[in-house]
C-alpha positions as CSV (number, residue, x, y, z in Angstrom):
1,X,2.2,53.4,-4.1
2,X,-0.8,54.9,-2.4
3,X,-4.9,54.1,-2.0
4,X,-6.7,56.7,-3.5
5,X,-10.2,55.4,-3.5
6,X,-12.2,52.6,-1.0
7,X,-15.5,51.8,-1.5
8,X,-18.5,51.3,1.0
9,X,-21.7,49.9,0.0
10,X,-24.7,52.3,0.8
11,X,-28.3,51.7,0.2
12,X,-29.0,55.3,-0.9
13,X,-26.5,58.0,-2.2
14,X,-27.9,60.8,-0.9
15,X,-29.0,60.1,2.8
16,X,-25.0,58.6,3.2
17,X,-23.8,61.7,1.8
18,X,-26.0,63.7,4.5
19,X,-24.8,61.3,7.3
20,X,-21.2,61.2,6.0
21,X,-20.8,65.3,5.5
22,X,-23.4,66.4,8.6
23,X,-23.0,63.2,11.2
24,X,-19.5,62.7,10.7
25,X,-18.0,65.7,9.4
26,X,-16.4,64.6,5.7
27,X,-16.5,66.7,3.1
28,X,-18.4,66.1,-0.8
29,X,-15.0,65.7,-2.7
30,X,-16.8,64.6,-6.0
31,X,-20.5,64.5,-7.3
32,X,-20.5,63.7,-11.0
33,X,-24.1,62.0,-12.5
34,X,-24.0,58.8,-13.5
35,X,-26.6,57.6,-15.1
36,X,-29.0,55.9,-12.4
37,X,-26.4,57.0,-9.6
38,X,-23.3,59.0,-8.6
39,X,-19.7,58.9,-9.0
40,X,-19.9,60.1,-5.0
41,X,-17.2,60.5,-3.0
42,X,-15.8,61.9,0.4
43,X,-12.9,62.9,2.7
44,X,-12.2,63.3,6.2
45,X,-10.3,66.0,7.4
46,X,-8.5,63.3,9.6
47,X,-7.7,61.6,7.0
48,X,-4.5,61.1,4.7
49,X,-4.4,63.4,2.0
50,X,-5.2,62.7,-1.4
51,X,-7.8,59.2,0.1
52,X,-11.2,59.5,-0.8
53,X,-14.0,57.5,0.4
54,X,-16.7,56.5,-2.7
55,X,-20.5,56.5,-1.6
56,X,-20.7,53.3,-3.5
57,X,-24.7,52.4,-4.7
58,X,-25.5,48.5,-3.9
59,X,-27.3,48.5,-7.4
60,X,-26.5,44.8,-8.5
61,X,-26.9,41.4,-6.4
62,X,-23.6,40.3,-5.9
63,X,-22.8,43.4,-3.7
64,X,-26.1,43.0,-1.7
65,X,-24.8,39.9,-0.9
66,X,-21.3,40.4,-0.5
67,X,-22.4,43.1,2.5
68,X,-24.8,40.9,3.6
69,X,-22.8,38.3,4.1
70,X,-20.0,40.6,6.1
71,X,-23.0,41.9,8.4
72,X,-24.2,38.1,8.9
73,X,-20.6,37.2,10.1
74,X,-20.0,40.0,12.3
75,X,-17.1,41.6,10.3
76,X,-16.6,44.8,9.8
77,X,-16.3,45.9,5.7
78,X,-14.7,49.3,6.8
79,X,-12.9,51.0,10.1
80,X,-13.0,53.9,11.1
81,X,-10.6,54.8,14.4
82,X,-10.6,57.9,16.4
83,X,-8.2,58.9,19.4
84,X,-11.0,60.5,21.6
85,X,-14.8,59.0,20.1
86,X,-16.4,61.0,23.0
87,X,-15.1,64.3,21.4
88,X,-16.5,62.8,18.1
89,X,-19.8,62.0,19.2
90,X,-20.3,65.8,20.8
């Protein structure tokens, strides 16, 4: 059994996919319309094949919340780990 999609909460689509593809270096694996938002999702060349990271619009209350909460408690809804974050940062 393997993940194949995690969610993160964003407040706009489009500036995470900017910040996720030009900040961070993940690549636009999916861009399909719909409706009001996107199905919008990403994948590090780091990563593990075949995982895909969904841009995930905070359109309804009980996710606004739900990340609220996590931020008001200090814990962290996603990790990301890097052997070198120097060489990431440059």
């Amino acid at each position: 059994m393997q993940i194949k999609f995690v969610s993160v909460m964003v407040a706009d689509q489009a500036q995470a996919l900017e910040f996720y593809t030009k900040v961070l270096g993940f690549r636009k694996m999916a861009d399909i319309p719909m409706g009001e938002y996107r199905w919008l999702t990403v994948i590090s060349p780091d990563g593990i094949e075949g995982v895909e990271l969904v841009l995930e619009p905070m359109s309804f209350e009980p996710a606004r919340a739900y990340q609220a909460a996590l931020f008001g408690a200090g814990i962290p809804a996603t990790a990301f780990i890097t052997k070198n974050i120097a060489a990431e940062f440059e």
